[in-house]
C-alpha positions in Angstrom: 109.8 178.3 -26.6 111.2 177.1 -23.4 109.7 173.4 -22.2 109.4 172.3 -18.7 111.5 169.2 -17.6 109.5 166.2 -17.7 109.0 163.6 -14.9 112.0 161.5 -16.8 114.5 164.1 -16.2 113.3 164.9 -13.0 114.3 160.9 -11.9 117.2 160.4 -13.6 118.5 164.0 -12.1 117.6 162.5 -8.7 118.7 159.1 -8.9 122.0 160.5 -9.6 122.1 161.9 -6.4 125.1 160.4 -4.3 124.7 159.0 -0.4 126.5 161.4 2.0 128.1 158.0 3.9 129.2 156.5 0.8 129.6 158.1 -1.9 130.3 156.0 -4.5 126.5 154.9 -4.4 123.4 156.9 -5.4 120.6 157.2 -3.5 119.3 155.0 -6.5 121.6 152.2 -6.1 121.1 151.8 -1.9 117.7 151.7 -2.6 117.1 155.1 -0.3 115.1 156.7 -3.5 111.2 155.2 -3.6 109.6 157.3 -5.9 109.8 160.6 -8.4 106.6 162.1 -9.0 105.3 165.1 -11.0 102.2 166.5 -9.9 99.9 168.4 -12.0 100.9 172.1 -10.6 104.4 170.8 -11.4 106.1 170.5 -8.3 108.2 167.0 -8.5 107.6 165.0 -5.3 110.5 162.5 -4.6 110.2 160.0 -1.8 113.4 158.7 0.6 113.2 156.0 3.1 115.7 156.4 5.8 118.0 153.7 6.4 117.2 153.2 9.8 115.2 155.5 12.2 117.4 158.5 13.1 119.3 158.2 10.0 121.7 161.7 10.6 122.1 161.5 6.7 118.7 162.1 6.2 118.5 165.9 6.1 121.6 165.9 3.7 120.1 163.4 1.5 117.2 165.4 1.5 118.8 169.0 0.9 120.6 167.0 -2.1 118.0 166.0 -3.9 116.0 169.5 -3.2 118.9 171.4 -4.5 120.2 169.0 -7.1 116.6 169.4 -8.7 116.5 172.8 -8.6 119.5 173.1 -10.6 118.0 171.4 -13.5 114.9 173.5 -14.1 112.7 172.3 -11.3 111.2 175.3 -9.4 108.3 173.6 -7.1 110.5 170.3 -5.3 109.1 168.5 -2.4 111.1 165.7 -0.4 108.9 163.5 1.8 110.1 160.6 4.1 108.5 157.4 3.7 109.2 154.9 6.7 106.5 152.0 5.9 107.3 149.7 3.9 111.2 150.6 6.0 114.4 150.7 4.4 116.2 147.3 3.5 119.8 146.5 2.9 117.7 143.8 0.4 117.2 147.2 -1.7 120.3 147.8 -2.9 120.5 147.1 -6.1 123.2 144.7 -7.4 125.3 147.8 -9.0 125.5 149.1 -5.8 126.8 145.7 -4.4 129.1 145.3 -7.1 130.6 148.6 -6.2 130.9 148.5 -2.5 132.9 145.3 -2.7 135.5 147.5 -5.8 135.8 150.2 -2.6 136.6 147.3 -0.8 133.7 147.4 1.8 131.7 143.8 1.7 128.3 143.9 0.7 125.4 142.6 3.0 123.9 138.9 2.4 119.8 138.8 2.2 118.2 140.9 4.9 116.6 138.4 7.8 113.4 137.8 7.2 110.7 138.9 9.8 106.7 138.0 10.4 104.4 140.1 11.6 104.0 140.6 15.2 106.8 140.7 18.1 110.1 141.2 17.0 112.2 138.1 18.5 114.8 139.1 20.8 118.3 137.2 19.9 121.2 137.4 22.5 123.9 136.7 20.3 125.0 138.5 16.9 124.1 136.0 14.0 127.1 134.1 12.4 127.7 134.1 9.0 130.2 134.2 6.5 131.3 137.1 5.3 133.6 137.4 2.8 136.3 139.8 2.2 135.8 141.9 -0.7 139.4 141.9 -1.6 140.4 138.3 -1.7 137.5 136.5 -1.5 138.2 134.6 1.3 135.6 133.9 4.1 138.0 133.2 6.5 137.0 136.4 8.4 136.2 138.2 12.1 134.5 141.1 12.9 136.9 143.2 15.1 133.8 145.8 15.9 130.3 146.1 15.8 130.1 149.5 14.9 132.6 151.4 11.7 132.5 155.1 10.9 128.5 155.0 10.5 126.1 153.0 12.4 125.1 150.7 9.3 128.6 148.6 8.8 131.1 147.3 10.7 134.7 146.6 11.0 135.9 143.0 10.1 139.5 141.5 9.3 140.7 138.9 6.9 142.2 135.9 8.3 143.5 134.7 4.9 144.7 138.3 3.7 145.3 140.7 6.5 143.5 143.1 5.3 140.8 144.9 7.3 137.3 145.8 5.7 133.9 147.1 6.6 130.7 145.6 6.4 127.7 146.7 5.8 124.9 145.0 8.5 121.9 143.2 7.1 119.0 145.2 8.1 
């Protein structure tokens, strides 16, 4: 007698899935994956916040998950977007920091915090350290806003040499 996979499989299967953009994260670990549901016709329902509005990794994310599902017995597999609460760099977990920073890209501080209402307008980009994830050192300059996605950018280390990518607090 054949069994169907449970709800268990179906979330470790899809928190397994990795990011598109970095790859040496799961969807799990940058805090992309919400929630893995089984509903009682048996199609598995997983939920994935974008992280930010326009996210272009979004439909591969998506397709991933679908697909990677599939493969492991799943024949009814819905992906649905959830945007409320949004996507924080405060969600990824702290495996996934401790693995950005052995890739050598640094890891984002806590995300700023925000009230309801009006969102503030600041003119200037925030100062902080930020350290580099090879030596340490927090001697360090941002060299460009923007890196090969829209989520870090490109710093150097004044103490090392060594440039690095960040990943923005959002």
């Amino acid at each position: 007698m054949v069994t169907a996979p449970s709800l268990r499989t179906a979330r470790q299967v899809a928190a397994q899935v990795p990011d598109p953009e970095l790859p040496m994260l799961t969807l799990a670990d940058l805090g992309v994956l919400r929630d893995v549901r089984l509903t009682p016709d048996g199609t598995v329902v997983a939920s994935l916040t974008p992280t930010y509005s326009g996210c272009p990794a979004m439909a591969e994310m998506r397709a991933d998950v679908a697909a990677r599902l599939r493969r492991a017995g799943f024949e009814k597999v819905e992906i649905r977007t959830v945007l409320d609460p949004p996507w924080s760099t405060d969600l990824i977990t702290p495996h996934g920091r401790r693995t950005l920073r052995e890739y050598g890209i640094s890891p984002p501080g806590p995300a700023p915090r925000r009230t309801a209402g009006p969102v503030p307008l600041v003119l200037g980009a925030p100062r902080r350290a930020v350290g580099c994830p090879r030596c340490g050192s927090t001697d360090t300059e941002e060299t460009s806003r923007f890196s090969a996605t829209a989520c870090k950018s490109l710093w150097r280390c004044r103490a090392c040499r060594e440039p690095f990518e960040h990943v923005k607090e959002l």
